[in-house]
PyMOL Python script that loads the backbone (N, CA, C, O; Angstrom):
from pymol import cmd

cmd.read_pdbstr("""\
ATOM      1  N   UNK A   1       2.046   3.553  38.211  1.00  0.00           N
ATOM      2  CA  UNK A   1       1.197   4.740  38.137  1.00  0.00           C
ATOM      3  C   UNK A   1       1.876   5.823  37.296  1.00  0.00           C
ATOM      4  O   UNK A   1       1.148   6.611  36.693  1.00  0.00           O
ATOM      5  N   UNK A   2       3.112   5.925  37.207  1.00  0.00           N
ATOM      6  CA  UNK A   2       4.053   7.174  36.941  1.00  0.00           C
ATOM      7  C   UNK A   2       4.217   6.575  35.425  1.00  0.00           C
ATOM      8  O   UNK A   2       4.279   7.457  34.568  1.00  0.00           O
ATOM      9  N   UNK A   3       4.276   5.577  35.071  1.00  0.00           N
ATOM     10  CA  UNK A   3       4.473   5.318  33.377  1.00  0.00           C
ATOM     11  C   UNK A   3       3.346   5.405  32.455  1.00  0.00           C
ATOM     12  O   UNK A   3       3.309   5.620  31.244  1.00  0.00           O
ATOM     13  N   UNK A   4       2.007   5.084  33.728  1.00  0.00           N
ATOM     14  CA  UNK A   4       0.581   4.939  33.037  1.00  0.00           C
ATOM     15  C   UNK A   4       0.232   6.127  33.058  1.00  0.00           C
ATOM     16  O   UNK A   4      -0.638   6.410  32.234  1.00  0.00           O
ATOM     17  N   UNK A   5       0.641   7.048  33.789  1.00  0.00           N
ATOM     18  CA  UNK A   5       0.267   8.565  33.408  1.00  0.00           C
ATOM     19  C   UNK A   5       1.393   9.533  32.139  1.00  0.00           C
ATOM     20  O   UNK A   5       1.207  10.628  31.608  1.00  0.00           O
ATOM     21  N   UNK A   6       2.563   8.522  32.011  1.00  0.00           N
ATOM     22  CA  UNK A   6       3.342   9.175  30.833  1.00  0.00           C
ATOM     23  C   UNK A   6       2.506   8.770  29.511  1.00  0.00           C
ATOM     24  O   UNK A   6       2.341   9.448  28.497  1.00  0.00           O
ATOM     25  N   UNK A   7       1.962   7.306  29.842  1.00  0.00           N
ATOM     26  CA  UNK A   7       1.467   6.861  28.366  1.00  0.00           C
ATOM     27  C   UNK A   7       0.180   7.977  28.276  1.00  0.00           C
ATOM     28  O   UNK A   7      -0.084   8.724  27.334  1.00  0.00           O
ATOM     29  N   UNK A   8      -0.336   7.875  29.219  1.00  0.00           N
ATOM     30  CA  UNK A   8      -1.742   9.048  28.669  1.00  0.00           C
ATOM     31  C   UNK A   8      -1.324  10.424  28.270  1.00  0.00           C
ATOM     32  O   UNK A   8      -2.127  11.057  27.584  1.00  0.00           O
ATOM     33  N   UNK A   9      -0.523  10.819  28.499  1.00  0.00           N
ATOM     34  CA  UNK A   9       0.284  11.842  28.173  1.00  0.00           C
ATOM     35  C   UNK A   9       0.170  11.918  26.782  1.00  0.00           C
ATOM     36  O   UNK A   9      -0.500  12.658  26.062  1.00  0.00           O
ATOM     37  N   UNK A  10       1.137  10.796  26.487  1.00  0.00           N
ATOM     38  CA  UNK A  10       1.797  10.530  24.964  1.00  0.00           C
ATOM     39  C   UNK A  10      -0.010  10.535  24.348  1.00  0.00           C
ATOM     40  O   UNK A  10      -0.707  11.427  23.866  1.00  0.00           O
ATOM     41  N   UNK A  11      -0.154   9.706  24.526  1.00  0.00           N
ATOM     42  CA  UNK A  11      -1.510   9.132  24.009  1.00  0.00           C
ATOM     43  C   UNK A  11      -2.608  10.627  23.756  1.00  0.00           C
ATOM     44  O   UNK A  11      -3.186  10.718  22.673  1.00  0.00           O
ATOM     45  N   UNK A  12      -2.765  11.467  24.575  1.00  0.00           N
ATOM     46  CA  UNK A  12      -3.416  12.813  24.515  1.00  0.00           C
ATOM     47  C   UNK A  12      -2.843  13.895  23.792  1.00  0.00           C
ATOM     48  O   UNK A  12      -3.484  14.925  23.581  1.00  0.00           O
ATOM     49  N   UNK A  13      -1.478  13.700  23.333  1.00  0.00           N
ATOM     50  CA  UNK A  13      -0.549  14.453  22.668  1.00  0.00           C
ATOM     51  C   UNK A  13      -0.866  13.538  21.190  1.00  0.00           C
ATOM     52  O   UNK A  13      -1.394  13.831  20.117  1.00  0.00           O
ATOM     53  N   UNK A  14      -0.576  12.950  21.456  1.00  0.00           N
ATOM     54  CA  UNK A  14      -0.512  12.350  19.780  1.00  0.00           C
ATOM     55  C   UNK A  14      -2.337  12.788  19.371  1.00  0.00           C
ATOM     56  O   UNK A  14      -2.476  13.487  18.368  1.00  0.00           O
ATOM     57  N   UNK A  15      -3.465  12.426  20.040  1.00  0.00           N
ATOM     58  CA  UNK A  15      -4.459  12.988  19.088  1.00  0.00           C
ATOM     59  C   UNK A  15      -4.559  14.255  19.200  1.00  0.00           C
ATOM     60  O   UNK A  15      -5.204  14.667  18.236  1.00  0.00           O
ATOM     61  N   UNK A  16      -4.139  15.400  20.135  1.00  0.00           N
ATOM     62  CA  UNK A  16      -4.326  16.334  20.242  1.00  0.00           C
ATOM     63  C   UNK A  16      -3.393  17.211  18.490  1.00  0.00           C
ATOM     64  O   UNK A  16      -3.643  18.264  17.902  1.00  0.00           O
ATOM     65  N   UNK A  17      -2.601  16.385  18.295  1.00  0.00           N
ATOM     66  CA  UNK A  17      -1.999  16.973  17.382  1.00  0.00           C
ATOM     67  C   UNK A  17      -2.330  16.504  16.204  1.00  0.00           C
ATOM     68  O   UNK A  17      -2.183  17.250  15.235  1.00  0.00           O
ATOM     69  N   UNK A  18      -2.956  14.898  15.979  1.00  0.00           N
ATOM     70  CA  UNK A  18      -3.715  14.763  14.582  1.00  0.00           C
ATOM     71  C   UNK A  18      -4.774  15.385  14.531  1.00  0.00           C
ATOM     72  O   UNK A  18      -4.793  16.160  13.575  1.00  0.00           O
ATOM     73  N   UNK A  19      -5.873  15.392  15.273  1.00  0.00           N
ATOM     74  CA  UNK A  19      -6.731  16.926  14.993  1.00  0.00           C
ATOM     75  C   UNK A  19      -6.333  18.044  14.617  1.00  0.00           C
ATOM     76  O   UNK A  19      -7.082  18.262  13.664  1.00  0.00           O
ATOM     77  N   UNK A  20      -5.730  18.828  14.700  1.00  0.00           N
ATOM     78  CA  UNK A  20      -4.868  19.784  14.361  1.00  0.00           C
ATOM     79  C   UNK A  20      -4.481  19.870  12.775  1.00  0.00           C
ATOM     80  O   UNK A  20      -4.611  20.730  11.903  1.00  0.00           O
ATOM     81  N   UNK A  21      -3.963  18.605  12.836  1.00  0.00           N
ATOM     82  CA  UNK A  21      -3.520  18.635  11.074  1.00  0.00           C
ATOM     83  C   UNK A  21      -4.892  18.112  10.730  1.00  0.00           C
ATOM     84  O   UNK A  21      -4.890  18.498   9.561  1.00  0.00           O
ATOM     85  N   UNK A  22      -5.868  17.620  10.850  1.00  0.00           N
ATOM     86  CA  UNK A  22      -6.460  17.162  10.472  1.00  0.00           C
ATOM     87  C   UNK A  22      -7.648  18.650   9.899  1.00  0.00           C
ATOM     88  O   UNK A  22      -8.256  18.828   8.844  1.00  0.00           O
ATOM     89  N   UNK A  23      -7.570  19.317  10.935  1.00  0.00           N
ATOM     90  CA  UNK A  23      -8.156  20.507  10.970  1.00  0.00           C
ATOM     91  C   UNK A  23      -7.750  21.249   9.931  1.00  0.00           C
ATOM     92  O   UNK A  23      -8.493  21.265   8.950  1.00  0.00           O
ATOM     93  N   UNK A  24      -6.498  22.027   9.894  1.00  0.00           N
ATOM     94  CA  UNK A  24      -5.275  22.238   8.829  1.00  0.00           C
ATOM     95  C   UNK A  24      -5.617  21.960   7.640  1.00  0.00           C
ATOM     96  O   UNK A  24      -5.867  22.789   6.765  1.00  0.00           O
ATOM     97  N   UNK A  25      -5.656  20.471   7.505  1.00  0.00           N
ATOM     98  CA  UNK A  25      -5.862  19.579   6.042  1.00  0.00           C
ATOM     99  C   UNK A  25      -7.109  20.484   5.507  1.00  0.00           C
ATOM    100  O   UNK A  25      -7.050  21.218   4.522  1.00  0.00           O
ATOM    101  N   UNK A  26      -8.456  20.259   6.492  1.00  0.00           N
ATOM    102  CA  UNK A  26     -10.015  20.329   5.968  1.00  0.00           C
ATOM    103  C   UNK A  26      -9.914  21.659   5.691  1.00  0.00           C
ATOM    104  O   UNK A  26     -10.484  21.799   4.609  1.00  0.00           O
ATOM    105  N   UNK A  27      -9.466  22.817   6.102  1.00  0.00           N
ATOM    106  CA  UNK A  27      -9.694  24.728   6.059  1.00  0.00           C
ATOM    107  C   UNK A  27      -8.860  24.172   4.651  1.00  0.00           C
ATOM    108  O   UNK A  27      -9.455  24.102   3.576  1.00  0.00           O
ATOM    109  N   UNK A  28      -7.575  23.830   4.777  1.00  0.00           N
ATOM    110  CA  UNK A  28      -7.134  24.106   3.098  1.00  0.00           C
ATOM    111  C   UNK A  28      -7.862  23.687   2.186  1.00  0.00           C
ATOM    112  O   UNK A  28      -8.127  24.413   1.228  1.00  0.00           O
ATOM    113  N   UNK A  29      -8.505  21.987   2.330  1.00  0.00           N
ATOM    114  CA  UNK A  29      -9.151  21.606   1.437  1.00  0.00           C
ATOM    115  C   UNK A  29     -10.568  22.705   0.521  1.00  0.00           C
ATOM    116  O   UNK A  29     -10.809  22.747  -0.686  1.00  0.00           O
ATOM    117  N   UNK A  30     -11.358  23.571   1.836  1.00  0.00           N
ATOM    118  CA  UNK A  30     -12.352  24.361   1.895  1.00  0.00           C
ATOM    119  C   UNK A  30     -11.480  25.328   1.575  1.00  0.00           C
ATOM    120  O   UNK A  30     -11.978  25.389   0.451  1.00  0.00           O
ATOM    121  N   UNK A  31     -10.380  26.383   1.516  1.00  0.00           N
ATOM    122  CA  UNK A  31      -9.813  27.392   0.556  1.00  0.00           C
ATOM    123  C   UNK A  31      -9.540  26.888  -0.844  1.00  0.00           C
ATOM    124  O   UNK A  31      -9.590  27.741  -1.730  1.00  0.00           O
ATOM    125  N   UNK A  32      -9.279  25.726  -1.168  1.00  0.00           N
ATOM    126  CA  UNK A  32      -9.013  25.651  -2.389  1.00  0.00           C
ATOM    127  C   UNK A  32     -10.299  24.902  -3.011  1.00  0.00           C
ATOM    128  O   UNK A  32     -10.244  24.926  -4.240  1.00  0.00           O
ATOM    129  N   UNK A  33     -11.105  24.438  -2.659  1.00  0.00           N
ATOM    130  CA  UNK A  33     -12.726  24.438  -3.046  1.00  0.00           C
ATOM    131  C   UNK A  33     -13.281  25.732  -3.405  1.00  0.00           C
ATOM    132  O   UNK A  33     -14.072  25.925  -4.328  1.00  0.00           O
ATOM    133  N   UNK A  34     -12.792  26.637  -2.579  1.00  0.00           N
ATOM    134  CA  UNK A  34     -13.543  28.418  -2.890  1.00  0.00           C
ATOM    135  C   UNK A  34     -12.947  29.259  -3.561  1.00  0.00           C
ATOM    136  O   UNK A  34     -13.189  30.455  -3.725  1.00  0.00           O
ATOM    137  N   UNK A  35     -12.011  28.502  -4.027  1.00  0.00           N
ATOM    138  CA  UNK A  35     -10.584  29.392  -4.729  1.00  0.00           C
ATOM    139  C   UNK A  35     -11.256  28.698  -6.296  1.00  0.00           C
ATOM    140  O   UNK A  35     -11.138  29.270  -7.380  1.00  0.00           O
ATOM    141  N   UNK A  36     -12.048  27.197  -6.064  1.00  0.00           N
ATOM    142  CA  UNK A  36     -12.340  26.743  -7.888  1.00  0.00           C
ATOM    143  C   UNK A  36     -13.692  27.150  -8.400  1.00  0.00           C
ATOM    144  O   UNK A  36     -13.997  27.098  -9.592  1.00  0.00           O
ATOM    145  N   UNK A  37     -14.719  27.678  -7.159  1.00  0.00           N
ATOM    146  CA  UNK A  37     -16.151  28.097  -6.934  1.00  0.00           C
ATOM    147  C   UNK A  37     -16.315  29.069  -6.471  1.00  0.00           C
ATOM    148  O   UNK A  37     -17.066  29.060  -5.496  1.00  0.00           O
ATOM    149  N   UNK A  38     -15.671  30.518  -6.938  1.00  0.00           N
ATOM    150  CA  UNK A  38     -15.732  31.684  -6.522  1.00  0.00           C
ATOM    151  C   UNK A  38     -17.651  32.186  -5.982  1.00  0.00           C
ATOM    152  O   UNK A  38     -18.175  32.930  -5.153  1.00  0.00           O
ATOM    153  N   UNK A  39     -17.917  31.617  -6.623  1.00  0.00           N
ATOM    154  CA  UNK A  39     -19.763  31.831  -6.595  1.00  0.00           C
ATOM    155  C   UNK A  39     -19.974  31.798  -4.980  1.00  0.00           C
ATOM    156  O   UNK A  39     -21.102  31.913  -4.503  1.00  0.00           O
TER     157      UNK A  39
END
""", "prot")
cmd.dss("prot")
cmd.show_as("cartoon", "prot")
cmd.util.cbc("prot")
cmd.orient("prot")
């Protein structure tokens, strides 16, 4: 019980933090889209 709740741990940490960059990635991608299409 005590290892299967470390793995969900890990497991909720690791996507909690590729969203994040993933998030990160897309706002920069969308500043430097509006930075080439001032319009």
């Amino acid at each position: 019980m005590d290892s299967l709740n470390t793995a969900f741990l890990i497991v909720v940490m690791a996507i909690v933090s590729y969203t994040i960059f993933l998030i990160r990635k897309r706002s920069q991608l969308l500043r430097e889209f509006e930075r080439l299409n001032p319009e």
